[in-house]
C-alpha positions as CSV (number, residue, x, y, z in Angstrom):
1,X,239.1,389.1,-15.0
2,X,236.5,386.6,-13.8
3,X,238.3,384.2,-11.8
4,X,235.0,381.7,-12.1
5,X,236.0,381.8,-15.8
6,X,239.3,379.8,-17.9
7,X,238.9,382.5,-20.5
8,X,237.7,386.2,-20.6
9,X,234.3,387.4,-22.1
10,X,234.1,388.2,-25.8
11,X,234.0,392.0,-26.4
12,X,230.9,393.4,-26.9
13,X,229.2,394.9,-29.8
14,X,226.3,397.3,-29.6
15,X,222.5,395.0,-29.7
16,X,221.1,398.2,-31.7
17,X,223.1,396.9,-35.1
18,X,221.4,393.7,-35.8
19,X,224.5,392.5,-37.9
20,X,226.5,393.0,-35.1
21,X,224.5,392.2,-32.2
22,X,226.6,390.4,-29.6
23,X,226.0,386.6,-28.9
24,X,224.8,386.1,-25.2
25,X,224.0,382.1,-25.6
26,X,225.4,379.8,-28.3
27,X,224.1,376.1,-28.5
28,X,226.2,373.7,-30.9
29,X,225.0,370.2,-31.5
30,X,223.4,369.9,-28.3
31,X,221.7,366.4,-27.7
32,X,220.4,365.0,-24.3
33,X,219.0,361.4,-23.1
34,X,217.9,360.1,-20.0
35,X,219.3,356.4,-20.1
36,X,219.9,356.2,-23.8
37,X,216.2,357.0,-24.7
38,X,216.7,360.2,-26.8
39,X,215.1,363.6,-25.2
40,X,216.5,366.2,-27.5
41,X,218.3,365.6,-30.8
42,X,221.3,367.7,-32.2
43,X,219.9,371.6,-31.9
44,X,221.6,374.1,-32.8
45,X,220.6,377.9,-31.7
46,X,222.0,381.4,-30.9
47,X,220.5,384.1,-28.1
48,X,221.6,387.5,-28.4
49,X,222.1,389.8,-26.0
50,X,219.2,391.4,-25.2
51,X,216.5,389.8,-26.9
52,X,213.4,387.9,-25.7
53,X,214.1,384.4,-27.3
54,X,210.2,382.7,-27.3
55,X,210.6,378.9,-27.5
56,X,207.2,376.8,-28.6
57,X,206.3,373.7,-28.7
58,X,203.8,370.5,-27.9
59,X,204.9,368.8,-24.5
60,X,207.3,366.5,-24.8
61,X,209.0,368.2,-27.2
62,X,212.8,368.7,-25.3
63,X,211.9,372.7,-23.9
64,X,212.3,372.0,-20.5
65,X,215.4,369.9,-20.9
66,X,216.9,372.0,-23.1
67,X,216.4,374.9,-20.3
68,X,217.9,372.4,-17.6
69,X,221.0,372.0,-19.6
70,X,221.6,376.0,-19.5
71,X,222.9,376.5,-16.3
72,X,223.9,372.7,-15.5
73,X,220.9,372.0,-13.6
74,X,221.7,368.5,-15.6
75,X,223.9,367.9,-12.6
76,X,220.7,367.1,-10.3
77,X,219.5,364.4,-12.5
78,X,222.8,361.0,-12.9
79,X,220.1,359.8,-15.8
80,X,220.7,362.8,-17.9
81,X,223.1,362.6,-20.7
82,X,224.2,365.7,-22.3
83,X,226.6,366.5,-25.5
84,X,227.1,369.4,-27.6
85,X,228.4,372.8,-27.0
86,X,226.7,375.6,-24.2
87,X,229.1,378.9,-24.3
88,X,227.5,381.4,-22.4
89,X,229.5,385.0,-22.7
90,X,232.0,383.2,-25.1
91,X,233.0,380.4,-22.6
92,X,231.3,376.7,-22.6
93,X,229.2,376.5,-19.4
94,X,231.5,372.9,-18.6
95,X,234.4,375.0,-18.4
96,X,233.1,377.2,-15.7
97,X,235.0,376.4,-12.2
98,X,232.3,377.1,-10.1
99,X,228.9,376.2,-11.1
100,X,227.4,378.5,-8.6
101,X,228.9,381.5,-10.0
102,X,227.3,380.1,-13.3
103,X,224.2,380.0,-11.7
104,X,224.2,383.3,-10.0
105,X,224.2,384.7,-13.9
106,X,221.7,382.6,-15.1
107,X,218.0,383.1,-13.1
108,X,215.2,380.6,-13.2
109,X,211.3,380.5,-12.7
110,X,209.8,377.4,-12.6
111,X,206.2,376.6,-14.0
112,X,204.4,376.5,-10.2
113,X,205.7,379.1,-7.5
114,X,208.3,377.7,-5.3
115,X,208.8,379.8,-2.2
116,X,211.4,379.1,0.0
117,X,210.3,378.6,3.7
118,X,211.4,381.8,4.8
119,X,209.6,385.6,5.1
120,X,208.6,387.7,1.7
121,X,211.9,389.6,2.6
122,X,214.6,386.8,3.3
123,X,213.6,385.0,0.3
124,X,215.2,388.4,-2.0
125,X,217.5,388.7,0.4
126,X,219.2,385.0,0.6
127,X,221.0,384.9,-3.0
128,X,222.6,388.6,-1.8
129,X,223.3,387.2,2.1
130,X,225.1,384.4,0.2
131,X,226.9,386.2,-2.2
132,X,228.5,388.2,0.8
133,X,226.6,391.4,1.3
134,X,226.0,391.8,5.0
135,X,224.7,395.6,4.9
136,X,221.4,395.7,6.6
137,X,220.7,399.0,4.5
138,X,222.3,397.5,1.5
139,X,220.2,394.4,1.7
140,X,216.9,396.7,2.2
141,X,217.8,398.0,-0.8
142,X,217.9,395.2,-3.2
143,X,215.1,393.6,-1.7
144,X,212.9,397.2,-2.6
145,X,214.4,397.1,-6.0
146,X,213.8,393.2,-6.9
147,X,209.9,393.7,-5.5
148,X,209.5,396.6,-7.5
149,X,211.3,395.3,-10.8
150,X,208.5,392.2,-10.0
151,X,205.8,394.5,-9.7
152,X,205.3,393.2,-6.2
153,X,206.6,396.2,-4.0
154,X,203.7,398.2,-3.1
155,X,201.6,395.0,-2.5
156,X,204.1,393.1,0.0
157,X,205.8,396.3,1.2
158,X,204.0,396.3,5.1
159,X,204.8,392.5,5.2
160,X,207.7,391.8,4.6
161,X,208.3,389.9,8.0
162,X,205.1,387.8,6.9
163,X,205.9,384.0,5.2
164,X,205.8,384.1,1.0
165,X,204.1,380.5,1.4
166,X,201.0,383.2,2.4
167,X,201.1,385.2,-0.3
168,X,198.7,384.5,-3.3
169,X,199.7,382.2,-6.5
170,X,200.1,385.1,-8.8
171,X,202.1,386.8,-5.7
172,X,204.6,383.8,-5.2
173,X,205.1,383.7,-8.7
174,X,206.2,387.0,-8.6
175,X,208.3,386.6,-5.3
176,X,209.8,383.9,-7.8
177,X,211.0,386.3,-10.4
178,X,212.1,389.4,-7.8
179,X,214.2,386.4,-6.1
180,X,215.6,385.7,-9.5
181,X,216.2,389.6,-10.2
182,X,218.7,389.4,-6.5
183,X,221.0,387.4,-8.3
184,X,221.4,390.2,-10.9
185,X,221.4,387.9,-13.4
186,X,223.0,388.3,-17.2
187,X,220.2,385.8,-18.2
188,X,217.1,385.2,-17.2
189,X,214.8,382.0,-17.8
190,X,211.1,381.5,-17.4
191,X,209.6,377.9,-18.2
192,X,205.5,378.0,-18.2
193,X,205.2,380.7,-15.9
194,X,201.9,381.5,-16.4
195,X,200.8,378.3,-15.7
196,X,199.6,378.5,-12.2
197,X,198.7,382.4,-12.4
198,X,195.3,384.2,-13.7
199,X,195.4,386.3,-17.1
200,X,195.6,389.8,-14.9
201,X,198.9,388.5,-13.2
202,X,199.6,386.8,-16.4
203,X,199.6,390.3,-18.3
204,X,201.5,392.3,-15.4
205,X,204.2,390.0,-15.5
206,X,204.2,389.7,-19.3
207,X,205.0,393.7,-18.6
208,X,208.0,393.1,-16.2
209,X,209.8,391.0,-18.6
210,X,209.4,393.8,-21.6
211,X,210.8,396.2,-19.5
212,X,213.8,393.8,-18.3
213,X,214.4,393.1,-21.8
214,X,216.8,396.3,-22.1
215,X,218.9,395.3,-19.0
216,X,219.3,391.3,-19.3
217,X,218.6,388.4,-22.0
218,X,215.2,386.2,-21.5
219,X,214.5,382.9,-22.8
220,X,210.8,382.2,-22.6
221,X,209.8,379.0,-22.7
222,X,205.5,379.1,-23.0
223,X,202.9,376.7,-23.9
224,X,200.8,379.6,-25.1
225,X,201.5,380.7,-29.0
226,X,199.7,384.2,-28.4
227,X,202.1,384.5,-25.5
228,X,205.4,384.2,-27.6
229,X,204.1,386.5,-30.3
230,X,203.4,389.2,-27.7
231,X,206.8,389.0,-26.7
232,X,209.6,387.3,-28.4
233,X,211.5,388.9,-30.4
234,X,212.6,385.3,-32.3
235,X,211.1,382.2,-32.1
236,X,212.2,378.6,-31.7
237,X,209.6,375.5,-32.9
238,X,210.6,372.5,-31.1
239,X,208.7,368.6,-32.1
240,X,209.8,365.7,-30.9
241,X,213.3,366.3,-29.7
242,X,213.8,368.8,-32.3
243,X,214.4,372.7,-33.5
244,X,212.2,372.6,-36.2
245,X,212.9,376.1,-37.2
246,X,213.7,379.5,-35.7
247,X,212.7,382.9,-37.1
248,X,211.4,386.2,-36.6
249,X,208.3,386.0,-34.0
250,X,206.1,388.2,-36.6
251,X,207.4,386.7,-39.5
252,X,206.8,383.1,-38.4
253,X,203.4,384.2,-37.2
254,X,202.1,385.5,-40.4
255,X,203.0,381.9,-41.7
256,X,206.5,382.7,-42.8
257,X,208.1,379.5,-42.1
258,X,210.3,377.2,-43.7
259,X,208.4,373.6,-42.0
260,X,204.8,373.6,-42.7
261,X,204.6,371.6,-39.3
262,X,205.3,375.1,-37.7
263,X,202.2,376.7,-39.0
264,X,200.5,373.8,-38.1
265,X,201.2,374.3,-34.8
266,X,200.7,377.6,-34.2
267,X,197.2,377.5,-36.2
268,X,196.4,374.5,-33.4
269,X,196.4,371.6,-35.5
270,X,197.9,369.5,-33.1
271,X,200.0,370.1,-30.1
C-alpha cells in the first residue's frame, strides 16, 4: 500500500475495452478564481488511462489553470482559489499526505525550456538523486533511458558534463521532457510545448509522446488545432472559463460537435 495515499488505488481494467477503460483523472465541478475574479467555471472531465487527452482553446480560456490545479501547483500562487473534485488513481489529489509524492506521478513541461542550472546529466539525474537512488551505475542508467525516451541521447551523449543552459531551444525542451520521464511519472502534462521550438523539433517530439502514449497518460494542452488532431485521442474545447464540449478528436474535427462555437474555432473564426 502507498503510504503517500488515505486510500488504495481503484483496480484496474484493461484500456483496450473502451467500455471499460480505467479512469486515470476525474475532474468534478472544478472552479478556480484568483481574488474572486472567476478563471475557470464548474468543468467537469474524465482522462483515461492511456490516452492522449488534447485540450484547445483561445488564450484566456482557463487551460493553463486548469493544468496548475492537477498536481497542486495552486499551492505556489495564495490568490488562487480552487473548488471541485481532482481524484487522480481513485484518490482526490487534497487528500494526498505528501504533495511531493503527488508530484513525482504527475510530470510537467512548461511552454519555454526551463533548465535547471546544472550539467545535461544532473538535470535527469536530480528527481532520482532525490528520490533516493545513489547508484552511480543505476543513475547512468536512467539518465540514458530518459535522453533516449526524449529523443535527445545520441545528440547530448559526449556532453553530458556540459551545462543544459548551452544546449539549443529545441534541445532544452527536450532535456525538459527526459527530466520529466526521471520521475517515472503515471501522468504526464505538456502546456504549449511547441511554443519556443522549430516545426522539425516540433514533429520529433510530437513522435516521443505517441510512443509514451502506451506506457503513461498525456494531457496536451496546445494552441495549435492541427496539433491536437494529430494526436489526441479526445478533445476538450475550452472559452471563457469553460468546457465547451469534449469528444472524439476525429469526430469533432470533421465538425461533429454539439456547440457550434467549437467548429468555429477550429475553422479559425476567432481565437
Amino acid at each position: 500500500m502507498d503510504t503517500n495515499l488515505i486510500s488504495d488505488d481503484n483496480p484496474s481494467t484493461s484500456p483496450a475495452d473502451p467500455d471499460s477503460r480505467r479512469p486515470k483523472l476525474e475532474v468534478r465541478n472544478l472552479s478556480i478564481s484568483y481574488r474572486g475574479k472567476p478563471a475557470l467555471m464548474g468543468v467537469d472531465l474524465t482522462v483515461f488511462e492511456n490516452e492522449i487527452f488534447g485540450i484547445i482553446g483561445p488564450a484566456n480560456s482557463g487551460k493553463t489553470s486548469f493544468l496548475k490545479t492537477l498536481n497542486r501547483m495552486d499551492l505556489f500562487n495564495p490568490a488562487m482559489q480552487v473548488s471541485g473534485e481532482i481524484v487522480f488513481d481513485g484518490t482526490n489529489i487534497r487528500q494526498w499526505r505528501n504533495v511531493y509524492a503527488l508530484r513525482s506521478r504527475i510530470g510537467v513541461v512548461f511552454p519555454l525550456p526551463v533548465g535547471l542550472p546544472m550539467t545535461v546529466y544532473e538535470n535527469v539525474a536530480l528527481a532520482p538523486r532525490l528520490s533516493g537512488v545513489k547508484s552511480k551505475a543505476d543513475l547512468d542508467e536512467i539518465v540514458e533511458r530518459c535522453l533516449t525516451r526524449a529523443a535527445l541521447w545520441d545528440e547530448v551523449k559526449d556532453r553530458l558534463d556540459s551545462l543544459g543552459s548551452l544546449l539549443s531551444g529545441g534541445q532544452q525542451q527536450r532535456l525538459t521532457i527526459a527530466r520529466a520521464l526521471s520521475q517515472d511519472p503515471d501522468l504526464l502534462i505538456l502546456d504549449e510545448f511547441s511554443i519556443a521550438v522549430d516545426p522539425v523539433t516540433t514533429m520529433r517530439i510530437e513522435d516521443i509522446l505517441k510512443q509514451l502514449r502506451s506506457e503513461m497518460t498525456i494531457i496536451l494542452v496546445t494552441n495549435l488545432t492541427q496539433q491536437a488532431r494529430r494526436l489526441a485521442d479526445r478533445t476538450a474545447f475550452f472559452l471563457t472559463g469553460s468546457c465547451v464540449e469534449i469528444g472524439d478528436t476525429e469526430a469533432i474535427f470533421n465538425d461533429q460537435v454539439v456547440d457550434t462555437r467549437t467548429s468555429a474555432y477550429i475553422a479559425g473564426r476567432f481565437g
